[in-house]
matplotlib code that plots the C-alpha trace (Angstrom):
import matplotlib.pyplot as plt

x = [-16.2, -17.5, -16.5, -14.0, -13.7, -15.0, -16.2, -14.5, -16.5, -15.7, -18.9, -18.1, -14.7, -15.1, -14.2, -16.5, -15.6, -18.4, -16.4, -18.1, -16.3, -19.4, -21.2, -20.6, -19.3, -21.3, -19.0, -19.0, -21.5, -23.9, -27.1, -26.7, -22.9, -25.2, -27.7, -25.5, -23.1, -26.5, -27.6, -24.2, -24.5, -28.5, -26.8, -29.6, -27.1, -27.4, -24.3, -25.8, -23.8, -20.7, -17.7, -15.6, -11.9, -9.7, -8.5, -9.7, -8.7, -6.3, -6.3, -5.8, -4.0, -7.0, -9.4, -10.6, -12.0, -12.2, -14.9, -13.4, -15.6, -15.4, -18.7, -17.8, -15.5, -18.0, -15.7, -15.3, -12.7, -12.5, -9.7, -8.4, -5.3, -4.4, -1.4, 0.8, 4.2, 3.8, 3.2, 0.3, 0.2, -3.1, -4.8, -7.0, -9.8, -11.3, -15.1, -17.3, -20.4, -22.0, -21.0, -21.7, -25.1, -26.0, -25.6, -27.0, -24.0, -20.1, -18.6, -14.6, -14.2, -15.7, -13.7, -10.7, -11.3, -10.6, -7.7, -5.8, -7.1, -5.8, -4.0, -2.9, 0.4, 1.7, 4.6, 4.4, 3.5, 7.0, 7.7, 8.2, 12.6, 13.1, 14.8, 17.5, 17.9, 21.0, 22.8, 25.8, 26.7, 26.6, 28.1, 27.0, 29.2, 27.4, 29.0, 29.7, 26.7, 25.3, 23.1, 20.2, 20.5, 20.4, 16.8, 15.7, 16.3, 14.1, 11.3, 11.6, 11.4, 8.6, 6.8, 6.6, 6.0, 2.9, 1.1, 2.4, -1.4, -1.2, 2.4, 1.8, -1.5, -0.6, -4.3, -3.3, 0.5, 0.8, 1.6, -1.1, -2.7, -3.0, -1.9, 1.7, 1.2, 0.8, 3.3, 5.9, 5.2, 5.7, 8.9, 10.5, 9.3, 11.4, 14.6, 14.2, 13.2, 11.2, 8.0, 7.0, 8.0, 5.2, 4.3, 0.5, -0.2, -3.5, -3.0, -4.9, -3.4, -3.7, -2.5, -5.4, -8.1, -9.8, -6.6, -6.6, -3.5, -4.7, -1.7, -1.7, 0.3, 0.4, -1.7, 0.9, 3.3, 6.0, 6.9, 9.3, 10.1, 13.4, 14.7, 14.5, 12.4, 10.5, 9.4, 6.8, 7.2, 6.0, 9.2, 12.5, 13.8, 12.7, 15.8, 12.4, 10.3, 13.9, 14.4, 10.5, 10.6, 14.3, 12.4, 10.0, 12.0, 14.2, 10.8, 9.5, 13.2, 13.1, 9.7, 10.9, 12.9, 15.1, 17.4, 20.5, 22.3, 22.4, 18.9, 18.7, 15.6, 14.6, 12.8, 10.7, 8.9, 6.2, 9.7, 13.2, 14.8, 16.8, 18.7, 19.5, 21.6, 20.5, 23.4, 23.2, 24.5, 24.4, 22.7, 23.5, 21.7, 22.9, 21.9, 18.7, 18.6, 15.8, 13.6, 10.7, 11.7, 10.1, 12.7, 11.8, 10.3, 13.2, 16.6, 16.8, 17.3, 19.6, 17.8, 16.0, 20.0, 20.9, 17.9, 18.3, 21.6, 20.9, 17.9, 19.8, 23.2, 25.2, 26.5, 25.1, 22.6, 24.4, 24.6, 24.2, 24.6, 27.8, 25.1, 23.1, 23.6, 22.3, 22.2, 24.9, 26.1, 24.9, 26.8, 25.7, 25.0, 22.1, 21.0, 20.4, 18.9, 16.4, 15.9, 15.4, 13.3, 11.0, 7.5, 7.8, 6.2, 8.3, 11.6, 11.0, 10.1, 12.9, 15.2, 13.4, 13.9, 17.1, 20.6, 22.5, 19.2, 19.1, 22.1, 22.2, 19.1, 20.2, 23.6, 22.0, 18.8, 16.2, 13.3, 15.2, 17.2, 19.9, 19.6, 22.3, 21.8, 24.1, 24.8, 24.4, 23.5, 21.1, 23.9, 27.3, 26.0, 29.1, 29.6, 26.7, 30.1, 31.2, 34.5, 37.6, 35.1, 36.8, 40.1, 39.3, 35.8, 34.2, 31.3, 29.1, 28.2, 25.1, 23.5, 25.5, 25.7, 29.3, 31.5, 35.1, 38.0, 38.8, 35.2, 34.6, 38.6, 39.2, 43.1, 43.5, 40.9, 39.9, 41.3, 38.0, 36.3, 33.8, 33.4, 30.4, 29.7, 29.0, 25.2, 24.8, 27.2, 24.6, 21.9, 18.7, 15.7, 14.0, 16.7, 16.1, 12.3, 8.9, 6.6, 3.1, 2.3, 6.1, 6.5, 3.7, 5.2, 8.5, 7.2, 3.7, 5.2, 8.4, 9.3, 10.0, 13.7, 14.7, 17.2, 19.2, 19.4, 20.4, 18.5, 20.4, 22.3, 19.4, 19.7, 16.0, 15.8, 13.0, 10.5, 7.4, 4.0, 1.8, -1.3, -2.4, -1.1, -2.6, -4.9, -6.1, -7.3, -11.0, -10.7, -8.1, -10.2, -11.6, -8.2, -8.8, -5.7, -3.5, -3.8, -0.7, 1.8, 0.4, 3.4, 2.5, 2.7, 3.1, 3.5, 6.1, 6.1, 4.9, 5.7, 3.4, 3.3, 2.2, 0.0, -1.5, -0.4, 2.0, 1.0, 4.4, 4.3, 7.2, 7.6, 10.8, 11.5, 13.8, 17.4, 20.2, 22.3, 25.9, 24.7, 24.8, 28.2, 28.9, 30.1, 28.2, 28.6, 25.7, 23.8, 22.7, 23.6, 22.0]
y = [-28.8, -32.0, -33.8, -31.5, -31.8, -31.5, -32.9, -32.7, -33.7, -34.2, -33.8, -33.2, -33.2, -30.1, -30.0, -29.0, -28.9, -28.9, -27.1, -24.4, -23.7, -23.4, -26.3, -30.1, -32.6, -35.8, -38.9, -42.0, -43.9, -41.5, -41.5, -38.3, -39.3, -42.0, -40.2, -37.3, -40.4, -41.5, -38.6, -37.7, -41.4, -40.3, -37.1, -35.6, -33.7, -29.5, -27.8, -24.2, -24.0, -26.2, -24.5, -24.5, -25.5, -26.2, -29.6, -31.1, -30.1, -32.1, -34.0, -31.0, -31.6, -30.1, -32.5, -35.6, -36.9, -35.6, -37.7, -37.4, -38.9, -38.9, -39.2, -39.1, -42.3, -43.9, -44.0, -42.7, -41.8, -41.8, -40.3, -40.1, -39.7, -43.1, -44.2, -46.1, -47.4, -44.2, -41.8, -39.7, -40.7, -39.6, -42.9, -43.4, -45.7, -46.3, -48.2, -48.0, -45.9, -49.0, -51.0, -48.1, -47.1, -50.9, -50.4, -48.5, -47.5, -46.5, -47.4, -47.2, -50.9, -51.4, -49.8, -50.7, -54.3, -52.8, -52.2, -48.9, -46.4, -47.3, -44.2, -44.4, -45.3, -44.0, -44.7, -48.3, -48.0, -47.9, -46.1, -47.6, -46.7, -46.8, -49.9, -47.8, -45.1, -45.2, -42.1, -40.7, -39.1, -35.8, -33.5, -30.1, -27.8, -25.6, -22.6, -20.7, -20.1, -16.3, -14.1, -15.0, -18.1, -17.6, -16.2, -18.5, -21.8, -19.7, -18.6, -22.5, -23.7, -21.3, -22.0, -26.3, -25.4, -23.1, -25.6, -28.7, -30.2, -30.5, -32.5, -34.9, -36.1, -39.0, -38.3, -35.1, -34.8, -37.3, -37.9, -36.8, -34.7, -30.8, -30.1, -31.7, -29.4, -26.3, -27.0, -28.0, -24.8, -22.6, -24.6, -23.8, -20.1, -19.5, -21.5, -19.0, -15.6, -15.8, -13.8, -10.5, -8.8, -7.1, -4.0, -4.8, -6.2, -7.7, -11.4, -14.0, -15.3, -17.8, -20.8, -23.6, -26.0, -23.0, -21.6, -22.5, -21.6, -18.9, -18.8, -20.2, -23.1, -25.4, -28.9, -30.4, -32.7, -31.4, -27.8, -25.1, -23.5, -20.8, -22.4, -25.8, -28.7, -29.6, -33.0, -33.6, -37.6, -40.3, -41.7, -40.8, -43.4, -46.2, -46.4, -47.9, -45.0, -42.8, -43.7, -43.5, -39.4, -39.8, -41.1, -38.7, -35.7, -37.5, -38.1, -34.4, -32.8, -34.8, -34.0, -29.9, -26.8, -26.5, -29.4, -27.3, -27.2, -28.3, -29.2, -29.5, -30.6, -30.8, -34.1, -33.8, -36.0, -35.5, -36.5, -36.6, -34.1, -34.4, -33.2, -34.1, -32.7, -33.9, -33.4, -34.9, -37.7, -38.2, -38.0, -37.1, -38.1, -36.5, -38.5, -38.1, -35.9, -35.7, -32.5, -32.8, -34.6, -35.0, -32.1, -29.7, -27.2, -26.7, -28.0, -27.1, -30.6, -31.2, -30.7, -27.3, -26.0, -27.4, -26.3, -22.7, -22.5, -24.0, -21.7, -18.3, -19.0, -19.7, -23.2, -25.3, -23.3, -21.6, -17.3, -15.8, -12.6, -12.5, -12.4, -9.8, -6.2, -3.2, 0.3, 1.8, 0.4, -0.1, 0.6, -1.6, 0.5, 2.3, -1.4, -2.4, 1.3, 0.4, -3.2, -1.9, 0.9, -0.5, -2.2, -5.8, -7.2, -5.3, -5.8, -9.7, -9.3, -7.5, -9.9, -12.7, -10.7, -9.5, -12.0, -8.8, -7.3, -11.3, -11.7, -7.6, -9.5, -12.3, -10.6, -9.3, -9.9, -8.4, -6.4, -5.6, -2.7, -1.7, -4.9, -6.8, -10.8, -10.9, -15.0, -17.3, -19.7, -22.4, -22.7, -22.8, -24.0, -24.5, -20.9, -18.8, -16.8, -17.2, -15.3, -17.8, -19.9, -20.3, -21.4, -23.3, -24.2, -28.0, -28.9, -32.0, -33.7, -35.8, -32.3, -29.7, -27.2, -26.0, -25.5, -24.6, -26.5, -25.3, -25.3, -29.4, -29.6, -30.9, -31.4, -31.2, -30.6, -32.7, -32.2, -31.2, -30.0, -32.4, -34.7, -36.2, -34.5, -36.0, -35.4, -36.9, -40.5, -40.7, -41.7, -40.3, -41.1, -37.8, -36.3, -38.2, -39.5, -38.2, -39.8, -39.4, -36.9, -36.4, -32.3, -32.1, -34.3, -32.5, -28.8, -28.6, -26.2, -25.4, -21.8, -20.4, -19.5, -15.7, -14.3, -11.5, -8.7, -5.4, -2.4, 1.1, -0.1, -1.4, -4.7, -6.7, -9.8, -11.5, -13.2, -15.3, -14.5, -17.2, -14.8, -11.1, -8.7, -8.2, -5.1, -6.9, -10.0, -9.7, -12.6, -10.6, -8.5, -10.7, -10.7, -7.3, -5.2, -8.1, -7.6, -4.5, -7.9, -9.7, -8.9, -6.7, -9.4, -6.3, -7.2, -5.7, -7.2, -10.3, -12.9, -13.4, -15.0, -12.9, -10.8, -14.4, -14.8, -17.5, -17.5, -15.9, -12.7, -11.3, -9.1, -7.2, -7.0, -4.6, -6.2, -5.1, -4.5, -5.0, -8.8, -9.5, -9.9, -8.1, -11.3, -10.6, -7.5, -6.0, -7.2, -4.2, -0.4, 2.6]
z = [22.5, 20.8, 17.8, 15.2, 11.8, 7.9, 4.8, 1.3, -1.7, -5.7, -7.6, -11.2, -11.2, -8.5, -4.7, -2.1, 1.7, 4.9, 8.1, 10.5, 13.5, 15.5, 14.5, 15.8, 13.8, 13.8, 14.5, 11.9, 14.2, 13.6, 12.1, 10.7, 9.4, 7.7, 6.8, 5.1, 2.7, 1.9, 0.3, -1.4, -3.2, -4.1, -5.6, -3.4, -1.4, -1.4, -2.2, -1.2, 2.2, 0.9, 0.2, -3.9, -3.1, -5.2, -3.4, -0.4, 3.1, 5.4, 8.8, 10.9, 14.1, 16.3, 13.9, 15.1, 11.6, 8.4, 5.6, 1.9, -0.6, -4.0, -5.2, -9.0, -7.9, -5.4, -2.5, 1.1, 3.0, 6.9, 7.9, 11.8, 14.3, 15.9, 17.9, 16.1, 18.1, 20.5, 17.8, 17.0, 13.3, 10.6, 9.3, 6.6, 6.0, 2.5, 1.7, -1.2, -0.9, -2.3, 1.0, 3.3, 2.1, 3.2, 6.6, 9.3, 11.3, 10.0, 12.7, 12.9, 13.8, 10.4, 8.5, 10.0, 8.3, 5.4, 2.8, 3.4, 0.6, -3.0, -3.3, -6.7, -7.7, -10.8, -12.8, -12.8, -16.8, -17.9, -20.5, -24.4, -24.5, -20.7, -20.5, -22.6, -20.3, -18.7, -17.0, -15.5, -12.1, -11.7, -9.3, -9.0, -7.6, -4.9, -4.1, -1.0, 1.5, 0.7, 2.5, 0.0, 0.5, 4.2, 4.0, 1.4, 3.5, 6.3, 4.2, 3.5, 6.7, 7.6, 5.0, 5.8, 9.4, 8.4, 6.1, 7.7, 7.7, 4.0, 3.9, 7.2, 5.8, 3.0, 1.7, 0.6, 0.1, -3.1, -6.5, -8.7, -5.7, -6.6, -3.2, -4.6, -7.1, -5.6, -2.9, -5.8, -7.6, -4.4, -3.3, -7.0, -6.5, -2.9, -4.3, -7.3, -5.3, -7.8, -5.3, -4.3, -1.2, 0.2, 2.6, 2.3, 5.6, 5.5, 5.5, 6.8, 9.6, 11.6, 8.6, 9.7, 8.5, 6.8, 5.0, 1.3, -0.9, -3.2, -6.0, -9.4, -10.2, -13.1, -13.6, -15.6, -14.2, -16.5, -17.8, -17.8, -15.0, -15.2, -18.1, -16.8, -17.0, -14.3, -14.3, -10.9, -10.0, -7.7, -5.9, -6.7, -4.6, -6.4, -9.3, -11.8, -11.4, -11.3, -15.1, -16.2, -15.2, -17.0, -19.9, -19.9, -19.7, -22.9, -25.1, -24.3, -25.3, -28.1, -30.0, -28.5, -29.9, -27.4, -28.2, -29.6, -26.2, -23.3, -21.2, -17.7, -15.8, -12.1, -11.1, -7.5, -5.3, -2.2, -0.8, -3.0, -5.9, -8.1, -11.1, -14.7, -17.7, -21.0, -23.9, -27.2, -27.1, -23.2, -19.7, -16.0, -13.4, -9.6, -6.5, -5.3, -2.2, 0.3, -0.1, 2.7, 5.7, 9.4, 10.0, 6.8, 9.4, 11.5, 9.5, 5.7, 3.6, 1.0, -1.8, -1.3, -0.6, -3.8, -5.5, -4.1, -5.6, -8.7, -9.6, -8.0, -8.9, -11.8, -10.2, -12.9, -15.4, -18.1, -18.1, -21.6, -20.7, -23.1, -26.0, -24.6, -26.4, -24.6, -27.0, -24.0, -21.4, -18.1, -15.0, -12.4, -10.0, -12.1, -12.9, -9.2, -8.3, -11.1, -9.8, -5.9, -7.0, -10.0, -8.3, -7.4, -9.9, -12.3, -10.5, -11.2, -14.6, -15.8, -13.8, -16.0, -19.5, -19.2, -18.5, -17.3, -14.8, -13.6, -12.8, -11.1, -9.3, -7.6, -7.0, -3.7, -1.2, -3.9, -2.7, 0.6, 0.8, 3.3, 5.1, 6.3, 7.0, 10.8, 10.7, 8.4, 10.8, 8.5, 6.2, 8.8, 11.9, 13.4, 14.1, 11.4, 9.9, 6.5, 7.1, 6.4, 4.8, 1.3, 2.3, 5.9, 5.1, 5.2, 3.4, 4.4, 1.2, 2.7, 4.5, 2.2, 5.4, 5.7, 8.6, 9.7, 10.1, 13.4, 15.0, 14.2, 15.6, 12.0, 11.7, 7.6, 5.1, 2.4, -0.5, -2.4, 1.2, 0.9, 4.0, 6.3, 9.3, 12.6, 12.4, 9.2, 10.6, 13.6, 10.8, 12.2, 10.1, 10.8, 8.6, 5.3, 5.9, 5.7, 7.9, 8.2, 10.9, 11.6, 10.5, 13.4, 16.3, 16.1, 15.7, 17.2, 20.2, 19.1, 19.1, 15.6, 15.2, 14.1, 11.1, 13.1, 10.5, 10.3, 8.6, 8.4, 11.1, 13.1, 14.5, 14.5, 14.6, 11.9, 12.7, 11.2, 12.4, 13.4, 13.7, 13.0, 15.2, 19.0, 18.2, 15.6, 17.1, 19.3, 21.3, 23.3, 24.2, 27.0, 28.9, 30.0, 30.9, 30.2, 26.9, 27.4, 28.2, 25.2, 22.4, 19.5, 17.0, 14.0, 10.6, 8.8, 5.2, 3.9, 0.8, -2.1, -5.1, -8.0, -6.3, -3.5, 0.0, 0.5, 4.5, 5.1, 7.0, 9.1, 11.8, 12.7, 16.7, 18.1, 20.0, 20.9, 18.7, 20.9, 21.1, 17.3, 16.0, 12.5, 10.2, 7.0, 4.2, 3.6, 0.8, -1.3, -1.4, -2.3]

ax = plt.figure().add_subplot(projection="3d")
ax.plot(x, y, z, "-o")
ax.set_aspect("equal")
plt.show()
């Protein structure tokens, strides 16, 4: 098969990327490897068969090298699996075109000699009133697990495991990298529902080195998002770069309009979230929560719950629909019939200009209709049923799932129903830390787990789609009569932001529908 990989390349403040499936890649010993960085630092090189991206590409688990150079910077970047304590971890190795254009051979041993890449560290520049930033806790007060919720912790967890290459790879998944970005942007869209359900099936499938997300997102680090301030950020964890994004939300209130009320903003990290309330003469500050971990493809952190709930609930945003005055009223009924009929697009836009369509909006699965989530099983693992949930229900406040008092053999509840669960007293790292590499090592072969729904009755069972469907994939061809035991694969809907593929596209497979216990009301009506 020979050597895999590709080459990313800023010229101009543009990136170009070098990757045919077809053709060999030359290792960094190479004369031609030489040869090829030679020519990039003459400015000599041909762009014709290179590739626009907007960003460049990550260390794809089937790559064996990937060459990032920065030619407007004069630097070059090797990067490379290698073992590290047992684990196949992505490495990077950094050299000036300068030094490399010097010699006759890159060879790996070379490189490794030299510093890790200078990947750049902002927020060490404090901020001119940051020393007088000081906050108070804050609490917010989740509420009970929903069938939205249900599916957005799935799409979630989908979503990480699809374009995991971009979040193991520390070359990519940064501060200051569009790819953070991007990824931010599309996070804040799936806690918010805030996407379009679609019937048009033609998405490209598989998500590998030659997928390239396709929706818009902002280059700012800091805007409004929902009403609320997002403010994107190095490392929450570190309490000094905690108070510079603090301080930066403060100054940017302060020289805006919207400083008559209340102001909440969400603060995120390549790893951590967290959320502030700025009043007038105060701030509040909740504990950071981990939001990508080694487990984001398989277990839903913290954060993205309490985010979900904090952009599709009233929890902790304020509701003015009390000031909103219609010409006659509205039944509610005719407002969700408009809602489940109206185009997608639409449907979300009139959720975003009206308080009373919002609030019709999120007050059931949106864009689905007559489907019933069967178990909530992300968000109550103990058992996946939310009945008895409100009066003998448990809530873990390090992993915010919830549980029954009788499945964990709890004798009385707390008196707030807050407690720590026996997962989260066992400590594992994987469930709090982002390694490099780790998304991949836990969930390169796992099989993806289902949603058991209900439509008209009709118990399915959903499922993401790793690839197009059977019939449309040639290289199956070549099996011959085997094909017939290959599974369909169909596509039944997929998820898109405004009009772009998110990679999401879901299948619905028949089962039976005596196996599925009914535990959940359905979520919208005709």
């Amino acid at each position: 098969m020979g050597i895999r990989g590709l080459w990313n390349l800023q010229v101009n403040g543009r990136w170009y990327r070098l990757c045919h499936p077809r053709i060999r890649m030359s290792p960094p010993e190479a004369v031609e490897t030489t040869h090829r960085v030679k020519q990039i630092y003459d400015k000599t090189i041909d762009l014709e068969q290179w590739e626009k991206v907007p960003f460049p590409s990550p260390l794809d688990r089937y790559f064996d090298f990937v060459y990032t150079i920065d030619q407007d910077a004069g630097t070059f970047i090797l990067s490379k699996w290698s073992d590290v304590d047992g684990n196949r971890t992505p490495l990077a190795f950094e050299a000036s075109l300068v030094d490399l254009c010097e010699t006759s051979s890159i060879s790996v041993e070379f490189l490794r000699q030299l510093p890790l890449p200078s990947i750049p560290n902002y927020g060490k520049d404090q901020e001119p009133e940051i020393d007088s930033v000081s906050s108070e806790p804050l609490n917010i007060q989740t509420g009970l697990p929903t069938a939205m919720l249900e599916l957005q912790q799935q799409f979630f967890l989908d979503f990480v495991f699809l374009w995991r290459s971009w979040i193991d790879d520390p070359i990519t998944w940064r501060y200051g990298s569009r790819v953070f970005n991007a990824f931010s942007r599309a996070i804040l869209r799936l806690a918010s529902w805030d996407f379009e359900v679609s019937y048009d099936c033609d998405v490209p499938l598989p998500i590998n080195h030659s997928s390239i997300p396709s929706w818009q997102f902002p280059e700012e680090d800091l805007y409004w998002f929902h009403g609320f301030l997002i403010i994107l950020g190095p490392d929450l964890e570190s309490h000094q770069m905690l108070r510079t994004a603090i301080a930066r939300a403060k100054a940017f209130i302060g020289g805006s309009a919207r400083t008559t009320h209340t102001v909440r903003s969400i603060l995120i990290s390549p790893r951590h979230i967290a959320f502030v309330e700025f009043l007038q003469d105060a701030v509040a500050c909740s504990k950071v929560l981990p939001l990508m971990t080694d487990r984001s493809a398989s277990q839903c952190p913290p954060g993205f719950s309490v985010l979900a709930q904090a952009l599709s609930t009233d929890c902790w945003k304020e509701t003015w629909v009390h000031r909103e005055k219609w010409p006659r009223p509205m039944p509610p009924e005719i407002l969700s019939n408009i809602l489940h009929t109206s185009e997608l697009r639409d449907a979300v836009s009139f959720a975003q200009a009206s308080f009373e369509a919002e609030r019709s909006y999120y007050a059931s699965v949106p864009q689905f209709k007559h489907v019933s989530v069967q178990s909530l099983d992300l968000s109550i693992p103990c058992c996946g049923d939310q009945t008895g949930l409100e009066d003998l229900g448990v809530q873990c406040s390090t992993c915010r799932v919830w549980k029954h008092q009788k499945c964990i053999g709890l004798e009385t509840l707390p008196s707030d129903n807050l407690s720590i669960c026996a997962t989260c007293l066992k400590g594992d790292s994987k469930d709090t830390h982002l390694t490099a590499g780790g998304i991949s090592r836990l969930h390169g072969r796992t099989e993806r787990r289902t949603c058991a729904i209900t439509i008209d009755g009709s118990a399915k069972a959903l499922r993401v789609r790793l690839s197009k469907p059977a019939h449309l994939r040639p290289e199956l061809r070549l099996i011959g009569d085997l094909i017939h035991k290959v599974p369909k694969g169909l596509i039944d809907f997929t998820i898109r932001f405004n009009g772009k593929s998110a990679g999401l596209a879901y299948g619905l497979d028949d089962m039976e529908l005596e196996v599925i216990p009914v535990r959940v009301q359905r979520t919208s009506s005709t």
